[in-house]
MIVO-926179 format. One record per atom (N, C-alpha, C, CB): residue number from 0; x, y, z. Coordinates in pm, whole numbers, padded with zeros to 5 digits. Glycine has a CB too. Layout:
MIVO-926179
+-----+--------+--------+--------+
:   k :      x :      y :      z :
+-----+--------+--------+--------+
: NUM :      X :      Y :      Z :
...
+-----+--------+--------+--------+
//
This chain:
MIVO-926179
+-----+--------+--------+--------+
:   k :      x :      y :      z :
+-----+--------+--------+--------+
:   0 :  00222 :  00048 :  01841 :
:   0 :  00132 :  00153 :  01792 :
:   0 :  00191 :  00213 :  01663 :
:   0 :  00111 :  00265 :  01900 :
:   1 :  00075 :  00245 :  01562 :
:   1 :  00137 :  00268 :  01421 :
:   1 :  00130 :  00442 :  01439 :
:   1 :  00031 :  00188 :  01268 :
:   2 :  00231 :  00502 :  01377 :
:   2 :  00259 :  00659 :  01365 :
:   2 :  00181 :  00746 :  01320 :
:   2 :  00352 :  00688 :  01298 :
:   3 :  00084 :  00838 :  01334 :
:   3 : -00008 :  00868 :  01296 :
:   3 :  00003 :  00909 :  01134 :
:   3 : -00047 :  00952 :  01385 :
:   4 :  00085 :  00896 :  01101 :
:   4 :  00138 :  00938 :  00966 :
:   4 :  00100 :  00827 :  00887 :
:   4 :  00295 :  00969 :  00958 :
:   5 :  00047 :  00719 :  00934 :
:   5 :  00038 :  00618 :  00869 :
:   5 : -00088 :  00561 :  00827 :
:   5 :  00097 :  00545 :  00925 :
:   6 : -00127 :  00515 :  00729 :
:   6 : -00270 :  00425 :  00706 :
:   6 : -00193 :  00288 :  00727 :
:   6 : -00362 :  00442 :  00526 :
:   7 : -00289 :  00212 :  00733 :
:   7 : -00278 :  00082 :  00735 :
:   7 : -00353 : -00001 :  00692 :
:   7 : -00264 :  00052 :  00822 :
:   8 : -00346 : -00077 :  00630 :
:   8 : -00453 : -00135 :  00530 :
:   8 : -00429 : -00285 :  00553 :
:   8 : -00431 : -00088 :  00360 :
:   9 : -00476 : -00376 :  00633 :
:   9 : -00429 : -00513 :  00625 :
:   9 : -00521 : -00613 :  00514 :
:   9 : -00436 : -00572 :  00780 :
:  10 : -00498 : -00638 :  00436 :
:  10 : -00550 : -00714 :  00331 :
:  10 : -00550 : -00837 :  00299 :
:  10 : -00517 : -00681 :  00252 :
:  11 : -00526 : -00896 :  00413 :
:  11 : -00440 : -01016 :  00365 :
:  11 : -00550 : -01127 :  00378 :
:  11 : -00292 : -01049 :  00463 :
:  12 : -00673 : -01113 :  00429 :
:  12 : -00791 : -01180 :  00387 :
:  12 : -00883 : -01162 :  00284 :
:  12 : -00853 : -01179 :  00468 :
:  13 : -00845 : -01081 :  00176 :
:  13 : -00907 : -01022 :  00095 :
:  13 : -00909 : -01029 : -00032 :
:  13 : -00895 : -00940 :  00114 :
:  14 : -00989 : -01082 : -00139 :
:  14 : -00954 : -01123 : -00251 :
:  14 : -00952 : -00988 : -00377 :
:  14 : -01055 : -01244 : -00275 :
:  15 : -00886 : -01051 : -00449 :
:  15 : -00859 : -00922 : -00578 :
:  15 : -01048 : -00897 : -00625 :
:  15 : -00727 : -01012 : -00771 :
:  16 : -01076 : -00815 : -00639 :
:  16 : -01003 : -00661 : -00675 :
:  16 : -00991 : -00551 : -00519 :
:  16 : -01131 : -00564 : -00815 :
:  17 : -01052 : -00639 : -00429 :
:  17 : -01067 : -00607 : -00249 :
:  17 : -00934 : -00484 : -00225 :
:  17 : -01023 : -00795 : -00125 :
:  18 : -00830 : -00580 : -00190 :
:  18 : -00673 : -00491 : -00208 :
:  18 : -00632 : -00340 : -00263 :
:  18 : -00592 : -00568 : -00304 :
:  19 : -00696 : -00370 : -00404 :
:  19 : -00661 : -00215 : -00510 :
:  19 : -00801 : -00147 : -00464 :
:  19 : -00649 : -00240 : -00735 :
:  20 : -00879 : -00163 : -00492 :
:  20 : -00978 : -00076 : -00437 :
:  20 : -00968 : -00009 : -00292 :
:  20 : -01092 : -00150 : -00441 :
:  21 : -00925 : -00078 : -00189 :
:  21 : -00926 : -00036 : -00063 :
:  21 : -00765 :  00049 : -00055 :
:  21 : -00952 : -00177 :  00045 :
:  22 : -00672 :  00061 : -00126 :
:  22 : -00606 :  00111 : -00141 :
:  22 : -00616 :  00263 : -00213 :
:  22 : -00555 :  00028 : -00171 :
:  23 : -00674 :  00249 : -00362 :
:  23 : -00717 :  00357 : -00423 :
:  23 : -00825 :  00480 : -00322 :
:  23 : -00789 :  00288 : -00548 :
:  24 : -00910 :  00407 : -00222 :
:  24 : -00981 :  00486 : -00149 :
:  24 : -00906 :  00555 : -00036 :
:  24 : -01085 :  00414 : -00104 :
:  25 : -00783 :  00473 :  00001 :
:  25 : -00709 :  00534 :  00092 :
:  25 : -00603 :  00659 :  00043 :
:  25 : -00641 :  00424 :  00153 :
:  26 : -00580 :  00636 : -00037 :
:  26 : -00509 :  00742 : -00177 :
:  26 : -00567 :  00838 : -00177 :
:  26 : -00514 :  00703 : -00333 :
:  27 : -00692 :  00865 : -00204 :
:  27 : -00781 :  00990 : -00221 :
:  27 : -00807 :  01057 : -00091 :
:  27 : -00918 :  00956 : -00287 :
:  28 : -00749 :  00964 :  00059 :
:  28 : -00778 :  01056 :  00163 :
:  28 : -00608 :  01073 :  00194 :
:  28 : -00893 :  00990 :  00300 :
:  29 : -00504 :  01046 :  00121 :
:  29 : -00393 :  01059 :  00223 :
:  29 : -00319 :  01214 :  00210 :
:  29 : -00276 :  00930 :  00194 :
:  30 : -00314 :  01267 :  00326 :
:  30 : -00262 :  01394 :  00300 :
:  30 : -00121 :  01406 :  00331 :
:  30 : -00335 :  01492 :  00369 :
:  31 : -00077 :  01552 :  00266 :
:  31 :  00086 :  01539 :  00259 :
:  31 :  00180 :  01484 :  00398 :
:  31 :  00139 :  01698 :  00225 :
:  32 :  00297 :  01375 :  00362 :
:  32 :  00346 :  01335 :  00444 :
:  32 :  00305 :  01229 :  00450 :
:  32 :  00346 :  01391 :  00527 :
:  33 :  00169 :  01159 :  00515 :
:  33 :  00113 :  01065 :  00468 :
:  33 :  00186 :  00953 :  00413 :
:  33 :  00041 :  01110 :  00395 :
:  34 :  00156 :  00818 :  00445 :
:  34 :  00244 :  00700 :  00382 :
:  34 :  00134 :  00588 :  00411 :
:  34 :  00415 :  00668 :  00463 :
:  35 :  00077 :  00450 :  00355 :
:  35 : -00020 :  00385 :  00323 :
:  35 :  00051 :  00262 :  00369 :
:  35 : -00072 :  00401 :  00184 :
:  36 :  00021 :  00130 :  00473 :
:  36 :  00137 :  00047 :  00434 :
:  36 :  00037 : -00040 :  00446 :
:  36 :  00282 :  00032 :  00513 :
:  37 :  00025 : -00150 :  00329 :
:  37 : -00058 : -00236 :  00288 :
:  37 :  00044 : -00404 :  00262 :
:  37 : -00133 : -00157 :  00147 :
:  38 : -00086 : -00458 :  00361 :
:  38 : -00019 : -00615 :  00368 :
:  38 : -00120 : -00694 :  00275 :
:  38 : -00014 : -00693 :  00546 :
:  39 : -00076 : -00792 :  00280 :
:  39 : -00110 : -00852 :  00168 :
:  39 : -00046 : -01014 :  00147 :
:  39 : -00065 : -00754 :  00062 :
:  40 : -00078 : -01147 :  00121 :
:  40 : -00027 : -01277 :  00146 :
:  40 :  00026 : -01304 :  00000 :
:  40 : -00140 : -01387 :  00206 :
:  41 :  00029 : -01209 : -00127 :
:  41 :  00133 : -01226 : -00237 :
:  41 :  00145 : -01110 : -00289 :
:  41 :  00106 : -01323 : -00342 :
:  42 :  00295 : -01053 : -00346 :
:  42 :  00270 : -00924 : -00422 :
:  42 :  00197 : -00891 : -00542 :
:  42 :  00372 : -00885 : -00451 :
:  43 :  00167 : -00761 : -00491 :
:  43 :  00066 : -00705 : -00619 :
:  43 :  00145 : -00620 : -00743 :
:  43 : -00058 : -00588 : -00549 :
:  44 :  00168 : -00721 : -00830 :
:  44 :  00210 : -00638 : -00924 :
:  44 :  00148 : -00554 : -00959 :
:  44 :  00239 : -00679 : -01008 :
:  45 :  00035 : -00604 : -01002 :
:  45 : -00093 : -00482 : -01104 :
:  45 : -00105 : -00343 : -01049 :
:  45 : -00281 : -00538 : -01097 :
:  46 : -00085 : -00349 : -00902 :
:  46 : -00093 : -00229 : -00833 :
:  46 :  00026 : -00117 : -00861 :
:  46 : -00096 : -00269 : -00689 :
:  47 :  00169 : -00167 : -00900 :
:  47 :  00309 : -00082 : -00930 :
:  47 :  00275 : -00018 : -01023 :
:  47 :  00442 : -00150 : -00966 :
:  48 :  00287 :  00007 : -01182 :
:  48 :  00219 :  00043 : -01202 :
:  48 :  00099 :  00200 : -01217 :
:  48 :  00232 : -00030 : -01168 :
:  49 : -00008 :  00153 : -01136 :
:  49 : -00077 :  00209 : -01122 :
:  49 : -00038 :  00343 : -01004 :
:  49 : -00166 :  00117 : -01112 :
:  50 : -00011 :  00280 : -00921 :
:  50 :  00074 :  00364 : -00837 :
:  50 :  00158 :  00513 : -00921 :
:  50 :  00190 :  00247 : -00776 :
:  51 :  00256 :  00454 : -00952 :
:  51 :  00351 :  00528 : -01061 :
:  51 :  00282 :  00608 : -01118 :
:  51 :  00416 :  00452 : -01166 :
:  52 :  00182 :  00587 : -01196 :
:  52 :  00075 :  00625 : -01318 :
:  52 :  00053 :  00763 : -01222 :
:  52 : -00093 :  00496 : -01359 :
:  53 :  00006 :  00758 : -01090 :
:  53 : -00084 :  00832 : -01026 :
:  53 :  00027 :  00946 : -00905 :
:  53 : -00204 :  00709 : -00947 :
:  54 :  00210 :  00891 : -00936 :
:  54 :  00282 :  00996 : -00887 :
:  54 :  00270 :  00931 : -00720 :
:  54 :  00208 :  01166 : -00931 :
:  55 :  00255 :  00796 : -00734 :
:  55 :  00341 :  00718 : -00555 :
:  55 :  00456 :  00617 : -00604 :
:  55 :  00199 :  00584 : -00428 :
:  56 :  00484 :  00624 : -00503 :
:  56 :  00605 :  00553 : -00503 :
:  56 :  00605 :  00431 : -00412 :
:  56 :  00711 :  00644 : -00468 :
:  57 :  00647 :  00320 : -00400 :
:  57 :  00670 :  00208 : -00302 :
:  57 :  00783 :  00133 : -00243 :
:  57 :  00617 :  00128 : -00341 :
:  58 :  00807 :  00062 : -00149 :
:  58 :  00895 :  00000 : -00112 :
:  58 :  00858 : -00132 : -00045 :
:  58 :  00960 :  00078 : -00045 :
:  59 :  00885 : -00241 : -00115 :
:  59 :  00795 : -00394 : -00095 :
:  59 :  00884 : -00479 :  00014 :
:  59 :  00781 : -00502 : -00266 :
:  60 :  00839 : -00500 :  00109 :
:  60 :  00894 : -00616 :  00180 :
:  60 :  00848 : -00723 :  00170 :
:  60 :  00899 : -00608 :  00291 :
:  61 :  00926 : -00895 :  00150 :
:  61 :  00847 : -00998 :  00226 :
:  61 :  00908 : -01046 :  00343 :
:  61 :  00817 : -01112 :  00146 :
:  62 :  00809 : -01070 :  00446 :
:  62 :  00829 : -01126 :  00573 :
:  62 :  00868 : -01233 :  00606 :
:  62 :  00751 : -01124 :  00627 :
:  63 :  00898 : -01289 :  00720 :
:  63 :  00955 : -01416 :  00739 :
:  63 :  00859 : -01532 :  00705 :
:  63 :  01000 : -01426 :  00877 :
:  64 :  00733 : -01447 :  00742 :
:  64 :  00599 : -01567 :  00693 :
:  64 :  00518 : -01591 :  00557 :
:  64 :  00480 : -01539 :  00776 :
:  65 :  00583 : -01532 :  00483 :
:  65 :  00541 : -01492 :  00302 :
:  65 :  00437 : -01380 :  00286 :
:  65 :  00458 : -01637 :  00212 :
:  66 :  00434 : -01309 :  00412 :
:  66 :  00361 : -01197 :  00392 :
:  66 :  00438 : -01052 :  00367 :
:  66 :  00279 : -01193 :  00505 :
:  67 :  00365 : -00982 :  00229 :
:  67 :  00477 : -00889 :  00171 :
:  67 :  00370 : -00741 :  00264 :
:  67 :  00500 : -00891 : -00066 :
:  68 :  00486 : -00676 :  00292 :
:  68 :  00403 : -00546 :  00334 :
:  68 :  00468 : -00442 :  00192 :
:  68 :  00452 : -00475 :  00534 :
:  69 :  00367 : -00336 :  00179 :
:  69 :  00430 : -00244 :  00077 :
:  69 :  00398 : -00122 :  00137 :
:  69 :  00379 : -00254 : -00076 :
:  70 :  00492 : -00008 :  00171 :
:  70 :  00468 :  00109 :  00190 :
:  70 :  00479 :  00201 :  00062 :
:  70 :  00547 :  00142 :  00290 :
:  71 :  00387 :  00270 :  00064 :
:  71 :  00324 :  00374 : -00059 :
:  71 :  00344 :  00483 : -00005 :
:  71 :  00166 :  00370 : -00106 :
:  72 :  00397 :  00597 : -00085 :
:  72 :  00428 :  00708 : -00049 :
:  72 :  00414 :  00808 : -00165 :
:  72 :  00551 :  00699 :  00008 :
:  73 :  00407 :  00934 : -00137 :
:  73 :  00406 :  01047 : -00257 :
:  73 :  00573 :  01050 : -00321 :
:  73 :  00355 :  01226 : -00180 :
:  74 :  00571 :  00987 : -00407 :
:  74 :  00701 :  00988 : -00470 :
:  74 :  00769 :  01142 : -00509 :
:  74 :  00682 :  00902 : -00600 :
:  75 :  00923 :  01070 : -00414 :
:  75 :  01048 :  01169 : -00397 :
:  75 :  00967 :  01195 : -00229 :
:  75 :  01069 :  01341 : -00544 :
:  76 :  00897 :  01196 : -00162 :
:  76 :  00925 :  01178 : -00017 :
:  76 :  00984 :  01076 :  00060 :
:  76 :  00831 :  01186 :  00035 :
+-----+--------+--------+--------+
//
């Protein structure tokens, strides 16, 4: 079970621009504390970036199966 603190966004069937959009919509609902963790089957550069631009911050994993998860957060939390 994911922490209620959390969105979750699994993307990993989803073609560009699918990913950033469903992300950006989750952005506009996340409230303080709040953290976004979005999967995905290659990293999104274009998204870093934008992120930054908008005052989040991230931390990118890839998995044992080439799937990268990225947690998004209000940068400096």
């Amino acid at each position: 079970m994911l922490p209620v603190d959390e969105i979750r966004i699994d993307a990993r069937d989803l073609e560009p621009p699918e990913p950033l959009e469903k992300v950006m919509q989750a952005l506009a609902l996340l409230r303080p504390g709040q953290s976004i963790r979005l999967l995905l089957p290659r990293e999104p550069f274009p998204l870093y970036p934008i992120l930054a631009a908008r005052g989040y911050g991230h931390v990118t994993r890839m998995e044992a199966n080439g799937d990268y998860v990225i947690l998004i957060r209000q940068a400096g939390t």
